[in-house]
N, C-alpha and C positions, 0 to 999 in steps of 0.2 A: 672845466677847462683842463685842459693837458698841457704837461710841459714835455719839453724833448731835449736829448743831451746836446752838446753844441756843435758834435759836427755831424747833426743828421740830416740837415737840408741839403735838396739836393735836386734841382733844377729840372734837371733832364728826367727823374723822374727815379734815381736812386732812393733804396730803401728807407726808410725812417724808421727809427729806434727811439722806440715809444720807451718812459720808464715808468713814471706815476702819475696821478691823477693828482689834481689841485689838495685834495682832503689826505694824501699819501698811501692811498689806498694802490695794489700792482695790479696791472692792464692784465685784464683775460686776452691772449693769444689771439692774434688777427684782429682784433678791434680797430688796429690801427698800421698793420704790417700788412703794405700793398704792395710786397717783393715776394710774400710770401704766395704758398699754395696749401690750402687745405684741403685734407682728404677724410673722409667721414672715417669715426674708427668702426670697428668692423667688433671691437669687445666693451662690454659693458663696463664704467666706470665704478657701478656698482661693486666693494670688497668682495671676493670669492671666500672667504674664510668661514662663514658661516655656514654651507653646505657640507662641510669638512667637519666641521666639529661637534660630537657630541652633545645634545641639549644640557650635559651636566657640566659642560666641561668651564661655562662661568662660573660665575661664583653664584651659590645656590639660593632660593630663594622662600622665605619661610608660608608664601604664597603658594607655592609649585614645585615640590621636592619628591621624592623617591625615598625610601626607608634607608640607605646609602648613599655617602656620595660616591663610591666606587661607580662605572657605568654599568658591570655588572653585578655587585653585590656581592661580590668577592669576598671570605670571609679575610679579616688581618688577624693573623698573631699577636699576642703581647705575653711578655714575661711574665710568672708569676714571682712576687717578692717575698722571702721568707721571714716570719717572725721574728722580730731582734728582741735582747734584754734591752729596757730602757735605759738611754746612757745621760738624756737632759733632763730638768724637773721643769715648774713655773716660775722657777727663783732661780737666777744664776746666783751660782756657786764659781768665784775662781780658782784655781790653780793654787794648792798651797805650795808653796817654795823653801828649799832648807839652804840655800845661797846666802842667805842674807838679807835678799832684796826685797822679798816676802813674808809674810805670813809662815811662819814655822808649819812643817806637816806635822800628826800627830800619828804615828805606826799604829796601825789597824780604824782608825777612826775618822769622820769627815774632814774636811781643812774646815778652819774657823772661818765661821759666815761673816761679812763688813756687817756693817750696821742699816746700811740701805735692805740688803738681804734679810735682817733680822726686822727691823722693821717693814715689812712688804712681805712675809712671813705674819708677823701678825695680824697686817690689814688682811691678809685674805683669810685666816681665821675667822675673825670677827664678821667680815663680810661676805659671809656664805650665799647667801641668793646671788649676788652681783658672779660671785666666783663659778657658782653653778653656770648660771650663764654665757659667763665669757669663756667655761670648757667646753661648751656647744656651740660652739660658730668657728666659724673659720675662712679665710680666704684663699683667693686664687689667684695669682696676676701673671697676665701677660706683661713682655717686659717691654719690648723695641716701640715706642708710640707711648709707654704709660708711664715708666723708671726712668728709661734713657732714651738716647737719642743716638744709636751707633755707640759711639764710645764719648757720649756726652751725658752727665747727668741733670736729669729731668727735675730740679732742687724740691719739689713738692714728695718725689717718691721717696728720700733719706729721710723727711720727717715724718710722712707715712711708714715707714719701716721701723724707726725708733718708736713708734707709738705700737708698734704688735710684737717688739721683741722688751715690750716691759715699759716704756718710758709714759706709763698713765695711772692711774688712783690706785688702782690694785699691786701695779708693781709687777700684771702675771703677763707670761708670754702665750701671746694667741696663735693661735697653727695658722701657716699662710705655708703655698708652694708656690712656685714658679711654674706657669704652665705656658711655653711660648713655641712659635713655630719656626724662633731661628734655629740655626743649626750648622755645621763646617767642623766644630774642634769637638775633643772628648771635655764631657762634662765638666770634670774636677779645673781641667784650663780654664772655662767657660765661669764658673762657677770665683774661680778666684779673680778674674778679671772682673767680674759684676760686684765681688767685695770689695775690692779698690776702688770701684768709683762710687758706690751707692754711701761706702762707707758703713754697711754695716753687714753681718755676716749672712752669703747665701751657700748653704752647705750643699751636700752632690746628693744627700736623701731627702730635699726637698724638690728639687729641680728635673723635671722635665723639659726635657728639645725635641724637637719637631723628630728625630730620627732616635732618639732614646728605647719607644717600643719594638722598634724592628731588628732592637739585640736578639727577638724570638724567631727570628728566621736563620740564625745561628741554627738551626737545628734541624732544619728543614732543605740547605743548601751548603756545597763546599764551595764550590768554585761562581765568582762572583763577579763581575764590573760594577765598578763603584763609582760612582761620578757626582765631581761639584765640590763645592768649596775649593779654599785659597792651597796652592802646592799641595803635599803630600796626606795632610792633615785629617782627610774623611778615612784613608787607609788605613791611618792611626788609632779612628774611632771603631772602624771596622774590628781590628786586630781586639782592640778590647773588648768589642761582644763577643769574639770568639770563631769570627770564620776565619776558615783554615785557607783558602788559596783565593788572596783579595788581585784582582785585577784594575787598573786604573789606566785613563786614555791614555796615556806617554808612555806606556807599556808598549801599546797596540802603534803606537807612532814612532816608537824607536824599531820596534820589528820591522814595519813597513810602512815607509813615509809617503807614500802615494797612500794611502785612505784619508788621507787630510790635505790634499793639494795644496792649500790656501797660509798652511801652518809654517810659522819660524820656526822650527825647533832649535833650540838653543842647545850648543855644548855641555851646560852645566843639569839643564832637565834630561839631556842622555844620558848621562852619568850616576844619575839620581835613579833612574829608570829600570823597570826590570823584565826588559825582553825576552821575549820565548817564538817560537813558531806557534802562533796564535790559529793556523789552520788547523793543528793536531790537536788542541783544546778543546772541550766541552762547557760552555762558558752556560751557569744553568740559569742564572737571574742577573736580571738589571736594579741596581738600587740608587736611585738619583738622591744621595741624601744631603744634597744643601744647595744654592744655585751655582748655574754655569759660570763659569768663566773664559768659556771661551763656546757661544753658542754654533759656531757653523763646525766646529770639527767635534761638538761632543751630540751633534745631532745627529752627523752623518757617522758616524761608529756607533751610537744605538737605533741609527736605522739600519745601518749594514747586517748588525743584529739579530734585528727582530726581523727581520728578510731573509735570515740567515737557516739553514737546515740544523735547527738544533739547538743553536748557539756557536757555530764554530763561521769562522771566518774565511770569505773567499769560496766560499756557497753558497745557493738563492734555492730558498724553497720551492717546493712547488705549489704546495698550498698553504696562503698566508697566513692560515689560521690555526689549524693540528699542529701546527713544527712550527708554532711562534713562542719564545722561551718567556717566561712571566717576567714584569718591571714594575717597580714599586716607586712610589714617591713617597720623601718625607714629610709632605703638604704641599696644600693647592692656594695659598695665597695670590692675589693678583699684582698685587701692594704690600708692598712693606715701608716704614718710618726710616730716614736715615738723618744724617745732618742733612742733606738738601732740603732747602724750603718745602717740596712735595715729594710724595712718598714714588719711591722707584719701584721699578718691576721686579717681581720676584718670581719663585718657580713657576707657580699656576701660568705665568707666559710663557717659560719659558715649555711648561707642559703642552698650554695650548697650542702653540706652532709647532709641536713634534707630534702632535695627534692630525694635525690638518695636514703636514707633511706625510706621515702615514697614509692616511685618508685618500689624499692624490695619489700614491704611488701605485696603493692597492687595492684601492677600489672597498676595503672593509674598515672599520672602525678599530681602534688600537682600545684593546681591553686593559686597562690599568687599574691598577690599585694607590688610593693616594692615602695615606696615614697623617697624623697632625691635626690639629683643630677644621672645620668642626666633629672629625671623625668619632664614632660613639667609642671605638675603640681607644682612642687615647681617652676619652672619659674614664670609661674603666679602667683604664692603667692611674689616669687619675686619683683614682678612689684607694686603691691599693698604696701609692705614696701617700694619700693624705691621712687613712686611717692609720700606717709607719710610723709618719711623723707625729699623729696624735700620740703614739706609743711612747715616744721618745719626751715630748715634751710633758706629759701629763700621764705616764703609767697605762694606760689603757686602748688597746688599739681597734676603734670603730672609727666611723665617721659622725661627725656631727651633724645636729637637725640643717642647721642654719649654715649655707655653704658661699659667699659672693664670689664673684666672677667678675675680675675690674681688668677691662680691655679695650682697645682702640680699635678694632673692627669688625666693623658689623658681620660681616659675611663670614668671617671665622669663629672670634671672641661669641658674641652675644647668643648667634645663633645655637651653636654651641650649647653656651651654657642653657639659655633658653628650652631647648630638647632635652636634657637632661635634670631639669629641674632644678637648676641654680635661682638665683638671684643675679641677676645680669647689671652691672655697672657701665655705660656706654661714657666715656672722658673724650674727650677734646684736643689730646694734648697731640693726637698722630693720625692715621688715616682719617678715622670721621672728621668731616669738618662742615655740616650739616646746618638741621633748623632747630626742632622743641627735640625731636630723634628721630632716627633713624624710620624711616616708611615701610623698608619690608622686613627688617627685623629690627624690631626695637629692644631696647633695652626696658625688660620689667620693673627694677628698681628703682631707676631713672639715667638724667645722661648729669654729668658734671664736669665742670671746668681742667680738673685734674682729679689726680688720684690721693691727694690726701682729702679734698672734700668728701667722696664719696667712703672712701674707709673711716670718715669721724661723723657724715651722717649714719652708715650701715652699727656701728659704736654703740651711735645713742638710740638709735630704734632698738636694737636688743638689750643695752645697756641702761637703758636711761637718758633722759634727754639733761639730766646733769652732770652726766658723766668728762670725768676732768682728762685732758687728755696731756696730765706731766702726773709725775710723783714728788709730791711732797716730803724731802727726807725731813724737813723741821717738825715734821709733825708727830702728834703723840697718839698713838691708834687706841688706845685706853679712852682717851677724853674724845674719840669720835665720837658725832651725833647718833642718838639714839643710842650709845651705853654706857654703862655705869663705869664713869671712873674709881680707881680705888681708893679711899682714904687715908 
């Protein structure tokens, strides 16, 4: 049965205005509109997007992949990291203080160890195999989906975190790094905001971001456009790897506000701004390093671009391909976690619609380069923070046998690690939200509820499956089991 609004009757033979159907379901068009006239459509209902876009340009598939995800294999850059003196042990050690408020310092000698330290000093003495061990493993974590939640934390990852910065049997600290595909601020910001919530310390030589490696095109490019993230903040990150002449859209929008028809420019972003006659520039790379914020005006300035003779603005090449200037992505995410109940879009869309946008205009494929999970290349930039960090924490700087990889999406995380020979942890807590796991990339190790189950099962499978996961300071490591107390 249908119902109809109240003044749709109408005798003579006026239109009727159909709304819903009895089960609330809305009336397909003309069903019930005998005022109207239909005319066949002449275009297919069918999305045009997919003729447009690169077979790589979803998210890839452990089924049907290509040795890159770049579409053409593109080599990426990443920096190399130089050998430090080691600055942390397995034992923290505080800060002696000659204030008062502390622990007296001693001129030329350690500060005096607490008694947690001196004992947990001796357990790992005594328990040399378990020690051995927990210096050969180590973890990875994505963050957005597995720690937190945007700027909300995830309460399973702080006690996941106190359990690898020492708060278990041995007292040692296990090497873990941050390996995530967010990105917008310089590290050390990043870095102290993720301490304040997780509440426990994420230092800037453990922490990888999606645009961290492509400080190595510092070297390879001056002049640049930088797009994405919140105001001025990528420019900032930029400035820190080292390029010399950073360009940003409100640059290009304060020069000339007709390339952005659609755009407000506010007062306060002119001001902020730093125009130039962008026609007499050589603009040599595009680096998308975090998402849009504003997608119809920073689409249409990196397509103006990449159409562009060279890189210079207010010219059209003639051929779209030899005189197309190279663009780089921080990662190809589809999804990302935030506070919203489901995961929003992230760059990988906002990539996808500037490749089918290309696509249309010019009849050819836009060759990009994407960096960020599951790139082999940030692996390897990978390995190089993780064997640092081993340095720092434990004296000696290789990688260890035993590597997990605890992340919340398949098509990034898992895969990922998966190709590289991790140990793949698949959690629950942000994008997957699945059945036993994931269908085209699974997670190897297995999937779990969050992230401190799988770092206390990953524990006991290397550790022991009795392995405790606090420290007992009551305890006397003399009369542990299996040695001889003294007399």
């Amino acid at each position: 049965m249908v119902t109809f609004a109240e003044n749709e009757i109408s005798e003579a033979g006026a239109p009727q205005t159909a709304t819903k159907t009895n089960d609330g379901s809305i009336l397909v068009p003309g069903e019930h509109g005998e005022g109207a006239i239909e005319v066949p459509a002449t275009r297919s209902s069918v999305s045009e997007a997919a003729k447009y876009m690169h077979n790589l340009s979803v998210s890839p598939s452990m089924k049907d992949r290509r040795g890159s995800r770049n579409s053409f294999g593109a080599s990426l850059p990443i920096p190399r990291r130089a050998s430090r003196q080691s600055r942390l042990s397995s034992v923290h050690y505080p800060e002696a203080r000659e204030d008062g408020t502390g622990r007296p310092a001693r001129p030329g000698m350690p500060a005096i160890q607490p008694t947690r330290a001196l004992l947990a000093s001796q357990v790992q003495t005594i328990e040399t195999e378990k020690v051995k061990k927990a210096k050969n493993m180590a973890f990875a974590f994505d963050i957005d989906g597995v720690l937190v939640h945007g700027d909300r934390l995830i309460p399973e990852g702080r006690k996941a975190l106190e359990i690898l910065n020492g708060e278990n049997e041995l007292g040692i600290k296990i090497p873990h790094i941050f390996l995530t595909n967010g990105s917008g601020k310089p590290e050390q910001a990043r870095c102290d905001q993720l301490t304040k919530i997780l509440g426990q310390p994420v230092h800037v030589d453990q922490f990888i971001q999606s645009h961290t490696p492509m400080s190595a095109l510092s070297e390879y490019y001056k002049t640049v456009l930088v797009v994405g993230g919140e105001g001025y903040k990528c420019r900032e990150v930029a400035e820190q790897y080292g390029f010399k002449d950073i360009v940003v859209p409100n640059d290009i929008i304060a020069w000339d506000p007709t390339i952005a028809p659609y755009r407000v420019f506010t007062d306060e972003e002119r001001a902020t701004s730093r125009p130039r006659d962008f026609s007499n520039v050589t603009i040599e790379a595009i680096l998308v390093f975090s998402d849009s914020r504003d997608y119809a005006t920073d689409m249409q300035i990196i397509v103006d671009l990449l159409r562009s003779e060279n890189g210079r603005f207010h010219t059209m090449a003639k051929d779209p391909v030899s005189q197309r200037i190279p663009i780089y992505f921080s990662q190809g995410d589809l999804l990302c976690p935030t506070e919203h109940p489901y995961p929003r879009m992230s760059q990988g869309a906002f990539r996808i619609g500037l490749e089918a946008m290309y696509r249309a205009l010019t009849g050819v494929d836009l060759e990009r380069v994407v960096y960020g999970k599951p790139e082999m290349a940030t692996y390897k930039y990978a390995d190089e923070v993780m064997s640092s960090w081993m340095g720092e924490l434990h004296g000696e700087e290789r990688l260890p046998e035993n590597i997990y990889m605890v992340g919340d999406n398949p098509a990034s995380d898992i895969i990922g690690g998966n190709m590289y020979g991790w140990n793949t942890c698949l959690v629950r807590t942000g994008v997957f939200q699945g059945g036993d796991n994931d269908e085209n990339n699974p997670a190897n190790f297995g999937v779990f509820p969050n992230v401190l189950e799988a770092v206390q099962t990953a524990l006991r499978k290397q550790l022991g499956d009795d392995f405790k996961m606090h420290f007992d300071e009551s305890m006397n490591p003399l009369h542990a089991e299996g040695n001889h107390a003294i007399e």
